[in-house]
C-alpha positions as a Markdown table, in Angstrom:
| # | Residue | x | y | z |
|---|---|---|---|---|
| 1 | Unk | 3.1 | 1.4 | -84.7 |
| 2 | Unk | 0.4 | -0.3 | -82.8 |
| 3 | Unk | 2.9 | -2.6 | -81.4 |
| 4 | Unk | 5.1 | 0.5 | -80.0 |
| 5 | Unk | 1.7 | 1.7 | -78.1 |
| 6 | Unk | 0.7 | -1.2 | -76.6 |
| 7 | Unk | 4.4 | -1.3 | -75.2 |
| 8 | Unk | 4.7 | 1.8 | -73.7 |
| 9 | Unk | 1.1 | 1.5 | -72.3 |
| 10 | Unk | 2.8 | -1.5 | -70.3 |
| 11 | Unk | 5.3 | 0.2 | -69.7 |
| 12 | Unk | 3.7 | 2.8 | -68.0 |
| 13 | Unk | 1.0 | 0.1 | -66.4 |
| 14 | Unk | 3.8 | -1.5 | -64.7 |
| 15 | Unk | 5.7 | 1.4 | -63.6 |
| 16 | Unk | 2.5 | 2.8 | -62.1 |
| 17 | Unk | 1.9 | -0.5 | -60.5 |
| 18 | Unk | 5.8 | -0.6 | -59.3 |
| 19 | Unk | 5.2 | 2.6 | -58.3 |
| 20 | Unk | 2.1 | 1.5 | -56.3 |
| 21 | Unk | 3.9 | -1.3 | -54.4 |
| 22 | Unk | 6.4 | 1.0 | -53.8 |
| 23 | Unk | 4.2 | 3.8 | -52.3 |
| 24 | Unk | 2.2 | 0.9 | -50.3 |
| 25 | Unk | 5.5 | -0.5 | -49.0 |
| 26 | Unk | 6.7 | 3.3 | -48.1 |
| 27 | Unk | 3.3 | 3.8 | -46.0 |
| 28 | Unk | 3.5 | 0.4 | -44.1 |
| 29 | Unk | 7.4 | 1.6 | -43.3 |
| 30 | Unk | 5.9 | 4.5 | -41.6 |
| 31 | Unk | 3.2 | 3.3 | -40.2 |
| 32 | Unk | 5.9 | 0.9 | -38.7 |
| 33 | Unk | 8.0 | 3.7 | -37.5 |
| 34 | Unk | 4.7 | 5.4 | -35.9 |
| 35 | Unk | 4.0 | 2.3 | -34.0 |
| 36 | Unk | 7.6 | 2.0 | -32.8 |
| 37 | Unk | 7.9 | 5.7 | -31.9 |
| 38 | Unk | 5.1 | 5.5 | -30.0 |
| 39 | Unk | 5.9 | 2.4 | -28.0 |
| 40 | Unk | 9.6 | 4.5 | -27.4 |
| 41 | Unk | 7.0 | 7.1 | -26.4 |
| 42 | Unk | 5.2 | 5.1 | -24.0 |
| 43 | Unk | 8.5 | 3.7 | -22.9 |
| 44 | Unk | 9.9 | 6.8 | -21.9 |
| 45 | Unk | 6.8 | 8.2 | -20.0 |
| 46 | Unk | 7.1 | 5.1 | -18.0 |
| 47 | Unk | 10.2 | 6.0 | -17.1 |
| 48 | Unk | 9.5 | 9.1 | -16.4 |
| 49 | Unk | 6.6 | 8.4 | -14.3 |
| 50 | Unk | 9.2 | 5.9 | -12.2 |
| 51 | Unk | 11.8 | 8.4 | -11.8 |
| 52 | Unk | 9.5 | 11.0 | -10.4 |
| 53 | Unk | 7.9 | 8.4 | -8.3 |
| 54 | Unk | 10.8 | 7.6 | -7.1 |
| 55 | Unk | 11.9 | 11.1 | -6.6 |
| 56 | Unk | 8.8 | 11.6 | -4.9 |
| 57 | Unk | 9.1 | 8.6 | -2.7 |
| 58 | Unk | 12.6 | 9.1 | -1.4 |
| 59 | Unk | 11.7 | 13.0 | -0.6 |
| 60 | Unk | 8.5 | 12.0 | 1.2 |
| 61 | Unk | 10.7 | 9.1 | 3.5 |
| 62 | Unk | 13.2 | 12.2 | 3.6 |
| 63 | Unk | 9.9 | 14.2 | 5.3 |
| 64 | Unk | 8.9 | 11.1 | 7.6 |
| 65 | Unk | 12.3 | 10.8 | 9.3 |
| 66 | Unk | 12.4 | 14.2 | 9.8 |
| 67 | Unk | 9.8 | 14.5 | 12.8 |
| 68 | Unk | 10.7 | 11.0 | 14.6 |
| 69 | Unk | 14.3 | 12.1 | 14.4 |
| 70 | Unk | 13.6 | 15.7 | 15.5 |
| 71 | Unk | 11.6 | 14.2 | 18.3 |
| 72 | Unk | 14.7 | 11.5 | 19.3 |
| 73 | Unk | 17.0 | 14.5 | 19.1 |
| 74 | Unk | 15.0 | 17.0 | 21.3 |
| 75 | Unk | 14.1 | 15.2 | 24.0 |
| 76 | Unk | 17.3 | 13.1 | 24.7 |
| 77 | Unk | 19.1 | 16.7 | 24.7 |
| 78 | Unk | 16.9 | 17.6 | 27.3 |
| 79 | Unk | 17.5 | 14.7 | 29.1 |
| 80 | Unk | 20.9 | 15.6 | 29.0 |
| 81 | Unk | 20.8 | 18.8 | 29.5 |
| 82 | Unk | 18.4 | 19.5 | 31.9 |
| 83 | Unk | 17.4 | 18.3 | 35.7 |
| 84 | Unk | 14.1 | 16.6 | 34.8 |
| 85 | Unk | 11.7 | 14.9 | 37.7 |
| 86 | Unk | 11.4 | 11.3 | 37.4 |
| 87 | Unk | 8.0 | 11.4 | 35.7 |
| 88 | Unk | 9.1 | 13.9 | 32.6 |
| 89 | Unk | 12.4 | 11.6 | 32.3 |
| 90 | Unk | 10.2 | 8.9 | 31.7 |
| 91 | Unk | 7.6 | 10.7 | 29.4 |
| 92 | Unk | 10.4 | 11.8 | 27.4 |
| 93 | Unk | 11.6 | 8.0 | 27.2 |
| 94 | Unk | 8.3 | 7.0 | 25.8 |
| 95 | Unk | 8.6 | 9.4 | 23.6 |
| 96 | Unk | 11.7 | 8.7 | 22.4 |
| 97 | Unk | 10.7 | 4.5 | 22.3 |
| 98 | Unk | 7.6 | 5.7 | 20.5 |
| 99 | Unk | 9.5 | 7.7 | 17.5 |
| 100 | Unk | 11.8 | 4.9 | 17.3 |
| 101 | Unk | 9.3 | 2.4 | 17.0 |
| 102 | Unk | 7.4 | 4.8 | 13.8 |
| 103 | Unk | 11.0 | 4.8 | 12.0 |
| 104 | Unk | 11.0 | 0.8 | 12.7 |
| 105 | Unk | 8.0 | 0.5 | 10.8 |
| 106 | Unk | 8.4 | 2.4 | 7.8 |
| 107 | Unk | 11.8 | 0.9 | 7.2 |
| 108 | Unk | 9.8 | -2.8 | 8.0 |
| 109 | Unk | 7.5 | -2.1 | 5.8 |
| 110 | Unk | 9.5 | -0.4 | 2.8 |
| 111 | Unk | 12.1 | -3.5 | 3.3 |
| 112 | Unk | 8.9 | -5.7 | 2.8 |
| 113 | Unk | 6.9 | -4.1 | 0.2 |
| 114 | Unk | 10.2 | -3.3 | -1.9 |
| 115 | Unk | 10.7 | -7.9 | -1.4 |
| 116 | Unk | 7.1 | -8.5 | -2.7 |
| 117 | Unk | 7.7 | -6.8 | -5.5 |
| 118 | Unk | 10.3 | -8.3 | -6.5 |
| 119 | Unk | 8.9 | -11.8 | -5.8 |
| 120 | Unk | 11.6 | -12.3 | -3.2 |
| 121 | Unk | 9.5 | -12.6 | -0.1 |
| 122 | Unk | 8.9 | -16.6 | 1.0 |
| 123 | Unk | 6.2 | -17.3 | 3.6 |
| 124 | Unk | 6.5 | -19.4 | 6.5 |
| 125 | Unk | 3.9 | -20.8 | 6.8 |
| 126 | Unk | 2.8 | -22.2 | 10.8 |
| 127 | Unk | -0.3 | -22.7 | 12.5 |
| 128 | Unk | -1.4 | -20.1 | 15.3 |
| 129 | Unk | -4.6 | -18.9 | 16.8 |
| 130 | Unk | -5.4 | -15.9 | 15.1 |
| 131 | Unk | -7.7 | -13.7 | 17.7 |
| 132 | Unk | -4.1 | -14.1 | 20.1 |
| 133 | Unk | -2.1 | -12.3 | 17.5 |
| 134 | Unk | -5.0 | -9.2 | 16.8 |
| 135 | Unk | -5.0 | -8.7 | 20.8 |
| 136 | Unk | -1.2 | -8.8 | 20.8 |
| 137 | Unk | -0.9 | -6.3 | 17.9 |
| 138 | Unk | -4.1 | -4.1 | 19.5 |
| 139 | Unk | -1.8 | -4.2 | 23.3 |
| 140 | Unk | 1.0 | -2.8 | 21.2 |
| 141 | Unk | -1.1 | 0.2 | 19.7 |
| 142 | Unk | -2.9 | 0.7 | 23.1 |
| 143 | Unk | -1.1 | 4.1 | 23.6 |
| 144 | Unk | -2.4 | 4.8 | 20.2 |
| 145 | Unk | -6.2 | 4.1 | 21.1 |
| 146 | Unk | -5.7 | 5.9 | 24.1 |
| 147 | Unk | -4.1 | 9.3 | 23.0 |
| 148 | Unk | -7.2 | 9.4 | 20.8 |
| 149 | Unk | -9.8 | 7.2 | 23.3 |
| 150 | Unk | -11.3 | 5.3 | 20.8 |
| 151 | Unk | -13.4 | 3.0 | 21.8 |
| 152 | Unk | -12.4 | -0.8 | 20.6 |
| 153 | Unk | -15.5 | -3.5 | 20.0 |
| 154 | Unk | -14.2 | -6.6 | 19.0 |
| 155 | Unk | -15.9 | -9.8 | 17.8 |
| 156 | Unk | -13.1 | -12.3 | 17.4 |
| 157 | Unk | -13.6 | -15.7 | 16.3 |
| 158 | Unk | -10.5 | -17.9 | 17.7 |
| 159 | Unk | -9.7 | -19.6 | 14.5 |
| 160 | Unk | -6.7 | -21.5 | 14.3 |
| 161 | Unk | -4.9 | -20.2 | 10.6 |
| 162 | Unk | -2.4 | -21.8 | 9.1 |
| 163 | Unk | -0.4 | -18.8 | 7.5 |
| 164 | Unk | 2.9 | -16.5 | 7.8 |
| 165 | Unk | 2.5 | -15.7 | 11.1 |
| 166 | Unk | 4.3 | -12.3 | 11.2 |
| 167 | Unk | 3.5 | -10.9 | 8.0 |
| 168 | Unk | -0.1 | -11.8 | 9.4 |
| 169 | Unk | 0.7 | -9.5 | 12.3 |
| 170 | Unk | 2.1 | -6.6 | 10.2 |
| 171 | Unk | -0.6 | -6.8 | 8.3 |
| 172 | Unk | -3.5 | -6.8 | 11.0 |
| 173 | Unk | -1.1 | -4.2 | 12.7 |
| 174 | Unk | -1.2 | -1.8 | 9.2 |
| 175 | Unk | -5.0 | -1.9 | 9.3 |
| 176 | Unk | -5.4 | -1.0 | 12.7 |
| 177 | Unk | -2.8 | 1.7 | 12.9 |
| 178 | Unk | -4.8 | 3.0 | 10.1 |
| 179 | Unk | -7.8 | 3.2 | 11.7 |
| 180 | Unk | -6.5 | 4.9 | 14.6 |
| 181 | Unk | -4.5 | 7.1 | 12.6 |
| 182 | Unk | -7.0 | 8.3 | 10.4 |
| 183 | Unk | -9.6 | 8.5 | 13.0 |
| 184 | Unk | -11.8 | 11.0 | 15.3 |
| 185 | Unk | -10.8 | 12.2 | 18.9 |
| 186 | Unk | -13.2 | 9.7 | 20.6 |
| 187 | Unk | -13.9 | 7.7 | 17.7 |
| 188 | Unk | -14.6 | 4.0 | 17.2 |
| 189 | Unk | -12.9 | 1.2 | 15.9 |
| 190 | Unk | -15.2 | -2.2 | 15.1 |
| 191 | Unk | -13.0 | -5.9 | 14.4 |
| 192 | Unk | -14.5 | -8.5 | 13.4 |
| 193 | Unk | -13.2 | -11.9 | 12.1 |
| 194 | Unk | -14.8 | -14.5 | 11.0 |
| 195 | Unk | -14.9 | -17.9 | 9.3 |
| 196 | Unk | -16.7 | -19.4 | 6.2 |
| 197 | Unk | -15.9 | -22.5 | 4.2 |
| 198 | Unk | -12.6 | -22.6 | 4.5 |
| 199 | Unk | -12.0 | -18.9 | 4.4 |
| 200 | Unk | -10.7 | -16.7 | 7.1 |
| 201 | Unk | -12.2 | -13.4 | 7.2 |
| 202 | Unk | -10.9 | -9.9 | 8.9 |
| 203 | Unk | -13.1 | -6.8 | 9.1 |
| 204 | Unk | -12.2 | -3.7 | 10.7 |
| 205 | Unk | -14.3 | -0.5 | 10.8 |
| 206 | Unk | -13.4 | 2.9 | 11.5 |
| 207 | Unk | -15.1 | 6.2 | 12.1 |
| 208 | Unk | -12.7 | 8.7 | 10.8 |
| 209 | Unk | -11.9 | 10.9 | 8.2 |
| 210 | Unk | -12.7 | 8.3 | 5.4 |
| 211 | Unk | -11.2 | 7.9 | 2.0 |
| 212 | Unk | -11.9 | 10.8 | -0.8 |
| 213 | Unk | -13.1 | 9.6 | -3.9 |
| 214 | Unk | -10.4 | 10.6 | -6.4 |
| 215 | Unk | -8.1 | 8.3 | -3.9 |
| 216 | Unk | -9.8 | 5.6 | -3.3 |
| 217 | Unk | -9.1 | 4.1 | -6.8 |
| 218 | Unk | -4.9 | 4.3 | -6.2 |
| 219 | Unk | -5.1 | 3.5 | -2.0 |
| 220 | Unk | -3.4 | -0.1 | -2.7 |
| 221 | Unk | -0.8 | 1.2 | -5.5 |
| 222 | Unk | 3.3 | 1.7 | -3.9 |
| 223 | Unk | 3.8 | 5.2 | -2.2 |
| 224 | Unk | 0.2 | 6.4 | -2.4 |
| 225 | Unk | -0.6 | 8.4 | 0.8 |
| 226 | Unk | -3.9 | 9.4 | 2.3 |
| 227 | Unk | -4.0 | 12.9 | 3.5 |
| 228 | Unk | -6.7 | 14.8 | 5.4 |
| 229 | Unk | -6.4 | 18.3 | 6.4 |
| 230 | Unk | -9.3 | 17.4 | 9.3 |
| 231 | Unk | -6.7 | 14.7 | 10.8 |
| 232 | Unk | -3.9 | 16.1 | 12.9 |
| 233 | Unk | -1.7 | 12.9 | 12.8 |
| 234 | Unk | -0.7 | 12.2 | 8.8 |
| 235 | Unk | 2.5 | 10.1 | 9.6 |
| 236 | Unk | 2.7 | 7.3 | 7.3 |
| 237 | Unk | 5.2 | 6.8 | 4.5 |
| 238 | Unk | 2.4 | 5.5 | 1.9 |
| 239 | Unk | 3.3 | 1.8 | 1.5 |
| 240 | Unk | 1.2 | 0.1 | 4.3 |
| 241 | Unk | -2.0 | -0.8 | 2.1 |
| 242 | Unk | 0.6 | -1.5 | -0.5 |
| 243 | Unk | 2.3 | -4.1 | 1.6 |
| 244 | Unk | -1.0 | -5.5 | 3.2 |
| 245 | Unk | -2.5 | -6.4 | -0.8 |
| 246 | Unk | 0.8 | -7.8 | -1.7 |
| 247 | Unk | 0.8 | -10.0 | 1.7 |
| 248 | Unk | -2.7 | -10.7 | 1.3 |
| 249 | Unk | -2.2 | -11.6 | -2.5 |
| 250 | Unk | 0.8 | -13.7 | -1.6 |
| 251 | Unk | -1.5 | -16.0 | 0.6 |
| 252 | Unk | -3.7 | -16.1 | -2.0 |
| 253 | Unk | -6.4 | -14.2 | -0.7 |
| 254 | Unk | -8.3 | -10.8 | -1.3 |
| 255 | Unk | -8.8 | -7.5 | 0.3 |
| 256 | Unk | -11.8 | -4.9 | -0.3 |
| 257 | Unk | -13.0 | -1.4 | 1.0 |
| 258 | Unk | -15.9 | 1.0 | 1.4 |
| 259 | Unk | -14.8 | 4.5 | 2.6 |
| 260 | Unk | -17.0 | 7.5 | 2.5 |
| 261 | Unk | -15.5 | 11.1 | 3.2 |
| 262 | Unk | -15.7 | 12.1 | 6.9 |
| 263 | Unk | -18.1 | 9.1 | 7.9 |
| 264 | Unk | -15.3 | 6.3 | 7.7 |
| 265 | Unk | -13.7 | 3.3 | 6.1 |
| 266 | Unk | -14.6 | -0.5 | 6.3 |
| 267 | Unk | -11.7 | -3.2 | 5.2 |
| 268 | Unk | -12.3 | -6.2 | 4.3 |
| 269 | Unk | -9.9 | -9.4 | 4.2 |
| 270 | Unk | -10.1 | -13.0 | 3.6 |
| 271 | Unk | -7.2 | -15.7 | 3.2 |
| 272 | Unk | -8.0 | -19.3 | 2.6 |
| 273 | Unk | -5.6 | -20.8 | 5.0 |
| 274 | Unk | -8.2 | -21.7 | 7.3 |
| 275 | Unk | -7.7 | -24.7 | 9.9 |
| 276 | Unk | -9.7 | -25.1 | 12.8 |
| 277 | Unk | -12.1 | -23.3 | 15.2 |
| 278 | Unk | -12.7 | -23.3 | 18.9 |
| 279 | Unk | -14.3 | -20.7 | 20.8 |
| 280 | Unk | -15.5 | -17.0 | 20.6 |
| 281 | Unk | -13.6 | -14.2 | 22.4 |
């Protein structure tokens, strides 16, 4: 009799232990399952995200085209369909050169951001003097700086760099046609370069519209644009900072801000490809 209690007590110890293992091993299952739904979660808000940034960025070129196109369109039918004095002719081919040279660079710059992130972009490196490739890149935006007169004070150091030579002149040309972009009618644009150990350094200083605060933390990221109502001109497709950190990163170098709403935006870039230096300009 004794014998048939302590049995079945066993019995039931072991089915409650079985029954135990079995309850632990059913709550690790689902904790298992949790963990994988939520990574499918996380997976599929990702893709989400890049779908509607996509979305986002192929409506947003969509826009951009729009007004250099409108503006190529416009004035060559005029020019075809209308007597025009010398002088307007040749307006309206500046203007025409001038939309066709905006659409060149968003398509440069999509082509090359869209290559550095996919690692496909390989730098040529040469050696070149580095204040003669800002003033050819300031000439080119002189229409820019004059539309808005902004006053240019430059303090270039003529430092001979050994980098890619035209990425480095997209990416000094991205910076500036920021800062006139995004700057005052008869505002001021400060560059500055500079070099330390065996650092090149590139500062430029605007007094325009400035960055707000909820943007400055995304500026760098792929299709994030700065808008200001206070700033007539907005063009910009929203990958120029993009490309300049990806540039700058490829060459193994670094690239900083301060911006404060209305007051203006400093930028600050260094690459360590540094070579030689002569004389101040």
């Amino acid at each position: 009799m004794e014998y048939e209690k302590d049995k079945k007590q066993k019995n039931r110890e072991n089915t409650i232990k079985r029954l135990k293992s079995e309850n632990n091993k059913l709550k690790l299952h689902i904790e298992n399952i949790k963990k994988e739904l939520q990574k499918l979660n996380l997976k599929l808000l990702e893709a989400e995200i890049a779908n509607k940034r996509k979305l986002e960025f192929i409506s947003y070129l969509s826009h951009e085209f729009k007004t250099p196109l409108n503006a190529i369109n416009g004035f060559t039918s005029l020019m075809l369909e209308t007597e025009l004095p010398k002088e307007t002719r040749s307006r309206f081919c500046k203007n025409i050169i001038k939309a066709s040279e905006h659409m060149y660079q968003i398509l440069e710059n999509t082509i090359e951001t869209a290559r550095a992130e996919s690692d496909k972009i390989i730098l040529s490196f040469e050696e070149f003097n580095s204040a003669v490739v800002i003033q050819e890149v300031l000439a080119v935006l002189e229409e820019k700086i004059k539309e808005k007169n902004i006053k240019v004070i430059k303090k270039l150091t003529s430092a001979k760099i050994r980098a890619d030579k035209r990425r480095f002149r997209q990416l000094v040309y991205n910076l500036v046609g920021n800062a006139c972009k995004f700057n005052c009618q008869n505002g001021q644009i400060k560059i500055k370069t500079s070099c330390k150990g065996k650092k090149f350094y590139f500062e430029i200083e605007d007094t325009g519209c400035g960055i707000e605060l909820q943007k400055q933390t995304e500026i760098f990221e792929f299709f994030s644009h700065i808008e200001n109502k206070n700033i007539d001109n907005n063009e910009g497709s929203g990958i120029g900072l993009c490309f300049c950190k990806k540039i700058i990163n490829l060459h193994s170098g670094e690239i900083n801000f301060e911006s404060y709403p209305y007051k203006g935006t400093k930028f600050c870039f260094f690459i360590p490809q540094y070579c030689s230096l002569s004389q101040t300009t």
